[in-house]
Structure formats: C-alpha cells, structure tokens
Backbone as JSON Lines, residues from 0, in Angstrom:
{"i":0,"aa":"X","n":[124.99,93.72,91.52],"ca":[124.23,93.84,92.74],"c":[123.92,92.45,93.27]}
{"i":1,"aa":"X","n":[124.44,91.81,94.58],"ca":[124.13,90.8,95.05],"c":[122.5,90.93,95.66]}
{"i":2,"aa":"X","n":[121.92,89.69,95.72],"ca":[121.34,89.19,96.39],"c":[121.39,88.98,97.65]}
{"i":3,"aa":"X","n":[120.65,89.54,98.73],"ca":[120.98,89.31,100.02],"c":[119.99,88.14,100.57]}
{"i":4,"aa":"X","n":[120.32,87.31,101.4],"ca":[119.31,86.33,102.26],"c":[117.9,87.41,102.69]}
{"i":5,"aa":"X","n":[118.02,87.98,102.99],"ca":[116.9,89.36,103.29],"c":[116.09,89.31,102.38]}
{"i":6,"aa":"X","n":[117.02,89.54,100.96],"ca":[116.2,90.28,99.87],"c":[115.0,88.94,99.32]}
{"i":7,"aa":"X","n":[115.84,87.97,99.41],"ca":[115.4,86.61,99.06],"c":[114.09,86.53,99.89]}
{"i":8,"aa":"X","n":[114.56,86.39,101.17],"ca":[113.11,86.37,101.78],"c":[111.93,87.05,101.55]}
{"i":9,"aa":"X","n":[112.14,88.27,101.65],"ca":[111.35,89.4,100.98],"c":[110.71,88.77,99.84]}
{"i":10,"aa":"X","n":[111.03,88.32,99.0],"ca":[110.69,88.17,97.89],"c":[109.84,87.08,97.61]}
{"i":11,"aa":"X","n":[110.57,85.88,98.51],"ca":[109.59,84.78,98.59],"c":[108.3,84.99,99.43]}
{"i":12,"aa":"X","n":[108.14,85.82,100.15],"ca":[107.37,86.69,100.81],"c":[106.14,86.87,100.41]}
{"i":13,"aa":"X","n":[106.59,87.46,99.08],"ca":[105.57,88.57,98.35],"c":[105.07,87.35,97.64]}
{"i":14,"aa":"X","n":[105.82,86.54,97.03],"ca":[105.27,85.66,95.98],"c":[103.95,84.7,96.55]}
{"i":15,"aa":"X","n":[104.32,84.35,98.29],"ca":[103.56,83.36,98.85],"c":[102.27,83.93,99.74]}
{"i":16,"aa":"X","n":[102.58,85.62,99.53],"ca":[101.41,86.61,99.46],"c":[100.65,86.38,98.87]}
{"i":17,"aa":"X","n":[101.12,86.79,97.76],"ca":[100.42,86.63,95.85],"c":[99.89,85.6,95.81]}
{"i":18,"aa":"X","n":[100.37,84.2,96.06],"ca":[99.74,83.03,95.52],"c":[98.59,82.87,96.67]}
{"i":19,"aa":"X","n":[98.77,83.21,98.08],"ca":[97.8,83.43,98.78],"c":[96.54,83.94,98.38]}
{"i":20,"aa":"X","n":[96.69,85.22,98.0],"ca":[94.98,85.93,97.48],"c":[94.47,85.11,95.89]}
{"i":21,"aa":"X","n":[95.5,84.73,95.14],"ca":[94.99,84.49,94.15],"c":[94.25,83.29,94.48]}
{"i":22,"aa":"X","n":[95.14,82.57,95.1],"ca":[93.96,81.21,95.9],"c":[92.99,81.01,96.71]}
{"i":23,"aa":"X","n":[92.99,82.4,97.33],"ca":[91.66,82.94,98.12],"c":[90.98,83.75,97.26]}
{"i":24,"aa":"X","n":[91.21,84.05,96.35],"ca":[90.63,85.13,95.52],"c":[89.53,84.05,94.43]}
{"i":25,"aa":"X","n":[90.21,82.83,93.64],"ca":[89.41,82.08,93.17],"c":[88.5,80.83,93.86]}
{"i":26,"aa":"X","n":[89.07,80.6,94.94],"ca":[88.08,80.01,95.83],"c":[86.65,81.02,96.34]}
{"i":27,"aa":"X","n":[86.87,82.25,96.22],"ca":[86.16,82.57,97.09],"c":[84.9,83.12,96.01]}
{"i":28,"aa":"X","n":[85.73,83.31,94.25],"ca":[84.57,83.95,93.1],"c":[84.13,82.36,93.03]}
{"i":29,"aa":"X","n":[84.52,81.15,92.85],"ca":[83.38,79.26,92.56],"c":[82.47,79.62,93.53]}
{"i":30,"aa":"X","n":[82.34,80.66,94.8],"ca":[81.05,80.51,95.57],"c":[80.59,81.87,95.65]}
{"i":31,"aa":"X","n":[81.1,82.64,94.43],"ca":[80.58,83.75,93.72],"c":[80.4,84.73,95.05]}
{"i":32,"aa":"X","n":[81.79,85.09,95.76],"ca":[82.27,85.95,96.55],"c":[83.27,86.81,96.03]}
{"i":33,"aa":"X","n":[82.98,87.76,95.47],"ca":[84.06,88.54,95.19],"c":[85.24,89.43,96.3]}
{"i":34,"aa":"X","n":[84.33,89.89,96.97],"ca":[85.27,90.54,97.81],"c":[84.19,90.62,99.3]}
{"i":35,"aa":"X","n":[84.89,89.92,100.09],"ca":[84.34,89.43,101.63],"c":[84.13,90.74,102.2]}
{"i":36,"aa":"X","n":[84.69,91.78,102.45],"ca":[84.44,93.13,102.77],"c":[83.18,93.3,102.18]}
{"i":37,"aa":"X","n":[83.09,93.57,101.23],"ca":[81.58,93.84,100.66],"c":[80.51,93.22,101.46]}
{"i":38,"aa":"X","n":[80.9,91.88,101.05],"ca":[80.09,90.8,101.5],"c":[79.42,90.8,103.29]}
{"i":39,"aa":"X","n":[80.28,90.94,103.67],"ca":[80.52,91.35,105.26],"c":[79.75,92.7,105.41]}
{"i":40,"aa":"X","n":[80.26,93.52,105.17],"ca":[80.02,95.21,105.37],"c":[78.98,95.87,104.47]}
{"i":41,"aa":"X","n":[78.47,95.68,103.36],"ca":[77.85,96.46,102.4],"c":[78.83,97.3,101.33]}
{"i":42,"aa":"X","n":[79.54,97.39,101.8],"ca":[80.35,98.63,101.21],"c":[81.57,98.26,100.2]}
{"i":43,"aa":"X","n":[81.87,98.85,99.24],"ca":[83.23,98.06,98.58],"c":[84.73,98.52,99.69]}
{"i":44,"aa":"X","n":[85.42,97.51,99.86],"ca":[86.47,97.73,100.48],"c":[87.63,98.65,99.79]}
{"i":45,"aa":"X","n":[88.81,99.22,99.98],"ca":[89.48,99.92,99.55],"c":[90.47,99.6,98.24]}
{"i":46,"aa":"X","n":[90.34,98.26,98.22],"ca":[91.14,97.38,97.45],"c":[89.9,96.97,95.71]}
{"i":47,"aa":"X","n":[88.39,97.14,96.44],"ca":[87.71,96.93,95.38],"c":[88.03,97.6,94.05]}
{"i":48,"aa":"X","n":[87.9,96.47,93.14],"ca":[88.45,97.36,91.96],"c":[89.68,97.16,91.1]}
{"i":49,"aa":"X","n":[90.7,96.36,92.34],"ca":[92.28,96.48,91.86],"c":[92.22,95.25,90.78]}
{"i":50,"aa":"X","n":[91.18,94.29,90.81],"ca":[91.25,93.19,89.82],"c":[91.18,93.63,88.46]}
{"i":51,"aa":"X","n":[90.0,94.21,88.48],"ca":[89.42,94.95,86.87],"c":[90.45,95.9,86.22]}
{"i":52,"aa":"X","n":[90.79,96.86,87.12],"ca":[91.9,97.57,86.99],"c":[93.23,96.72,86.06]}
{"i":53,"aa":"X","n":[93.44,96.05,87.46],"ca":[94.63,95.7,86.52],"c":[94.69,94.88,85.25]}
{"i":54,"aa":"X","n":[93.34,94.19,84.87],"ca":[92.67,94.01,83.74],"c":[92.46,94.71,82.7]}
{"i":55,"aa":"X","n":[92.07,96.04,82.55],"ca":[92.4,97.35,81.82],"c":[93.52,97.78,81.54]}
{"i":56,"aa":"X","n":[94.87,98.06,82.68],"ca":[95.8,97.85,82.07],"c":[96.62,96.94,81.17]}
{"i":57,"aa":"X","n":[96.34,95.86,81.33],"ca":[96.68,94.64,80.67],"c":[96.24,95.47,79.42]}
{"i":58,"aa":"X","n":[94.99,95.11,79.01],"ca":[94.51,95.98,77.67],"c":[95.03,97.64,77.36]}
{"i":59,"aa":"X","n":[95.68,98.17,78.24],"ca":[96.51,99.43,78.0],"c":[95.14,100.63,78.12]}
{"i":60,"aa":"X","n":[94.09,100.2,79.31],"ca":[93.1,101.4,79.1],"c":[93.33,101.49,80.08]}
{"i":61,"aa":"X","n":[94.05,102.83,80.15],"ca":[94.32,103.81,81.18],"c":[93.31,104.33,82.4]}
{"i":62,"aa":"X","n":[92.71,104.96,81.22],"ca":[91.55,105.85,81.99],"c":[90.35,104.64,82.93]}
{"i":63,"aa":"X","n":[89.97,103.38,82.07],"ca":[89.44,102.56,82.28],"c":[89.95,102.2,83.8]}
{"i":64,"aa":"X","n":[91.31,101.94,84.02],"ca":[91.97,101.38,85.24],"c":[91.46,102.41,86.38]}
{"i":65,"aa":"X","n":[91.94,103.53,85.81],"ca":[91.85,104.69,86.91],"c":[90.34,104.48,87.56]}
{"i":66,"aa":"X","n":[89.31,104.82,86.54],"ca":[88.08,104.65,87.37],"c":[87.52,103.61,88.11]}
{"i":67,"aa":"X","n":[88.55,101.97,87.75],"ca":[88.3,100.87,88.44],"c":[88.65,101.07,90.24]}
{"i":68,"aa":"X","n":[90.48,101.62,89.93],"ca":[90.8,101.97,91.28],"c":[92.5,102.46,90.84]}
{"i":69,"aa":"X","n":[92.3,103.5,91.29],"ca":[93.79,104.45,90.96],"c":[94.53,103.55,91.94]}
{"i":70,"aa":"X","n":[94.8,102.95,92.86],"ca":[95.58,103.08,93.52],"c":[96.53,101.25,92.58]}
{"i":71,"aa":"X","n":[95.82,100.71,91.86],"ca":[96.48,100.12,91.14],"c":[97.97,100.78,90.13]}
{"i":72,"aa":"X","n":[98.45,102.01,90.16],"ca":[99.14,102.48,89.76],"c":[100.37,102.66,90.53]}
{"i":73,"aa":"X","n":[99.92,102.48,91.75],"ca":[100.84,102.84,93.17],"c":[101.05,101.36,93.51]}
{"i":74,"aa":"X","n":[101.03,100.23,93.08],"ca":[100.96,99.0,93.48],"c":[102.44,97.98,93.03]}
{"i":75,"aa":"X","n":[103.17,98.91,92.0],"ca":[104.28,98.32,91.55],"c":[105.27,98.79,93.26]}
{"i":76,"aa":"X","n":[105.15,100.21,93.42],"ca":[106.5,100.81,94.21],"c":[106.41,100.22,95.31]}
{"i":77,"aa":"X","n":[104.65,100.35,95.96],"ca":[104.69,99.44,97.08],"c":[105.6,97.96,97.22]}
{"i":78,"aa":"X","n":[105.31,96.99,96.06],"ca":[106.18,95.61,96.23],"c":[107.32,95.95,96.22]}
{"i":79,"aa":"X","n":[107.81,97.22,95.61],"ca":[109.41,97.42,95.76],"c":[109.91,97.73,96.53]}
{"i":80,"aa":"X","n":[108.8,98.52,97.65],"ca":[109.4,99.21,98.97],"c":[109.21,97.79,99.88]}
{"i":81,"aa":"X","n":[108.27,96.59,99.4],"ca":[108.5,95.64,100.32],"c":[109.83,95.15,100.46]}
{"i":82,"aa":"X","n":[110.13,94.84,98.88],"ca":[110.44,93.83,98.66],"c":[112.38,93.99,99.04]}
{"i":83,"aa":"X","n":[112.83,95.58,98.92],"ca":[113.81,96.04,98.97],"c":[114.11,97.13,100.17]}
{"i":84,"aa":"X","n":[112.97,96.54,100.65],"ca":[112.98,97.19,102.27],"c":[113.53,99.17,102.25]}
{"i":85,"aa":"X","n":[113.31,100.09,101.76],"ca":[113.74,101.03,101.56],"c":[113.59,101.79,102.88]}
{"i":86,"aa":"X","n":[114.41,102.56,103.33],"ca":[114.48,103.06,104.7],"c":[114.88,104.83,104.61]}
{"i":87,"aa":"X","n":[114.9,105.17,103.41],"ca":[114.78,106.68,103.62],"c":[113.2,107.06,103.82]}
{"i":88,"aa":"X","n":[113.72,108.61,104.4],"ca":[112.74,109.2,105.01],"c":[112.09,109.66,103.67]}
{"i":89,"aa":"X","n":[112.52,109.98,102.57],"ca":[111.55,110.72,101.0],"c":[111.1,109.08,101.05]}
{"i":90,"aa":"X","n":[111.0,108.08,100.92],"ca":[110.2,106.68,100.84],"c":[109.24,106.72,101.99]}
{"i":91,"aa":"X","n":[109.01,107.22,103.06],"ca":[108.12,107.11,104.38],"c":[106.81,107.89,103.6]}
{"i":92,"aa":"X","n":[107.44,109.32,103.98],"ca":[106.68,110.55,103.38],"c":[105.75,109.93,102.1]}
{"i":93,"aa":"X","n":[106.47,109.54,100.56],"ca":[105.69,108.64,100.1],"c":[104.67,107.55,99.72]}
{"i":94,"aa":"X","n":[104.65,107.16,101.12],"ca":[104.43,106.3,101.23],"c":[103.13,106.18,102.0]}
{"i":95,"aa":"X","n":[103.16,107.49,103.07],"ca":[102.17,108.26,103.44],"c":[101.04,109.28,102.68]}
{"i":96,"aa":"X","n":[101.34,109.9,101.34],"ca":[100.85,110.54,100.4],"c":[100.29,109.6,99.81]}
{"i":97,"aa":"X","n":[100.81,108.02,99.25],"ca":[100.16,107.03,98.9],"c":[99.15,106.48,99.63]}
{"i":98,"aa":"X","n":[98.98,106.53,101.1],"ca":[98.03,105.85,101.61],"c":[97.03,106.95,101.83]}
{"i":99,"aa":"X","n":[97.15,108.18,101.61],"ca":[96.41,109.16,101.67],"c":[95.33,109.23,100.68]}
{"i":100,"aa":"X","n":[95.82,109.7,99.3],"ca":[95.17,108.83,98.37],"c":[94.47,107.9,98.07]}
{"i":101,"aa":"X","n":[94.7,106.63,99.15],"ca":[94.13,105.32,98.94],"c":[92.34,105.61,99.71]}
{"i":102,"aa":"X","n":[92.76,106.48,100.69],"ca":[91.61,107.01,101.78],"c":[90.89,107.72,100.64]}
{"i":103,"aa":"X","n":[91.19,108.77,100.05],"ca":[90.49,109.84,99.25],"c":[89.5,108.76,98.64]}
{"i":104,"aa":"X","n":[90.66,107.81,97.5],"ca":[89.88,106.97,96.6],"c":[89.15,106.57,97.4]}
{"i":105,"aa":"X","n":[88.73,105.89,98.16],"ca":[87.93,104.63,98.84],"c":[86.93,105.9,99.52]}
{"i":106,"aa":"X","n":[86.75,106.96,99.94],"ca":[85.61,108.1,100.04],"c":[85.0,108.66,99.11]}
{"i":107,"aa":"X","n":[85.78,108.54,98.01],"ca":[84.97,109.19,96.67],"c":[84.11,108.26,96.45]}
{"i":108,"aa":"X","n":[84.82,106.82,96.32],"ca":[83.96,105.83,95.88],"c":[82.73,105.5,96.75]}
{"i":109,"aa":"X","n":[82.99,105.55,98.06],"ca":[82.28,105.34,99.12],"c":[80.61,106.37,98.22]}
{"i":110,"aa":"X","n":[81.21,107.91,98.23],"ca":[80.48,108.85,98.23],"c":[79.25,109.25,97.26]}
{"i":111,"aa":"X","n":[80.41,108.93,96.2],"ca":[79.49,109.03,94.61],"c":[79.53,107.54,94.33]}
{"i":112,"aa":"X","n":[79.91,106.13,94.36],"ca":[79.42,105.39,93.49],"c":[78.27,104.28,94.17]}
C-alpha cells in the first residue's frame, strides 16, 4: 500500500493537531486551567474527561475510562477516518451515531454529574 502526498498530509495534520493541544493543554494546567470551556462556561465541555480516560486505559481500567468519558473509545476510528479520508456512506452514518453519542454523553454528564 503506497503512501499518497494526501495521506502524508493528513497525517502530518493530525500530528501538528496533537502537538497543538498537548502544548495548549500543558500551558494552560502551569496556570492550573484545565479545560477553558469549564473555565469560561461553568459546565464541563464534551471532551471533559478524555485525559483521565485515556489514563485508565493506559492502566487497562475499562470501566474506569468509560465513566471518565466513553467517547475516548471512538477516538482511534475518528483519526482514521481523518487521517485516511474515508468516503463511504456506512463511514458518514457512523460517524453520525458517533457524534450522537458524544451529545448523549455530554447530557448525562451535564444531568447527573
């Protein structure tokens, strides 16, 4: 399977994403800001959670992740649908059920926590 100039981009993409939040992400906990949504709004943003989470998985606690923020589970396919640009319609639909979910989570949490 070649490499396309596309795919490349894509990829460097994601990485200069990534290094983006992580560099906004530790600049922003030295002035003990975790997440600016909060901070801003009151409320945890939809994304709250995905740190610890994926911290739990690291340690292989499942259940632990889930209650941090499920949608850390859905977070591999997303970079793949970035990253490999996927253009069927069963990937849309998906993709839509995933962000559906992301709403549920972020109302439950809203609701009960």
């Amino acid at each position: 399977m070649a490499v396309t100039r596309g795919k490349k981009r894509r990829l460097i993409g994601l990485v200069l994403i990534a290094a983006y939040f992580a560099a906004a992400y530790s600049l922003l906990s030295y002035f003990g800001i975790t997440c600016v949504f909060l901070e801003l709004f009151g409320i945890p943003c939809p994304g709250c959670g995905m740190t610890r989470a994926l911290r739990a998985l690291v340690r292989l606690d499942f259940l632990q992740a889930i209650r941090h923020n499920v949608m850390i589970f859905f977070m591999p396919y997303i970079a793949a649908y970035v990253l490999f640009d996927f253009r069927h319609k069963a990937h849309i639909v998906l993709l839509k059920i995933i962000a559906g979910i992301a709403i549920i989570n972020w109302l439950i949490k809203l609701l009960f926590i």
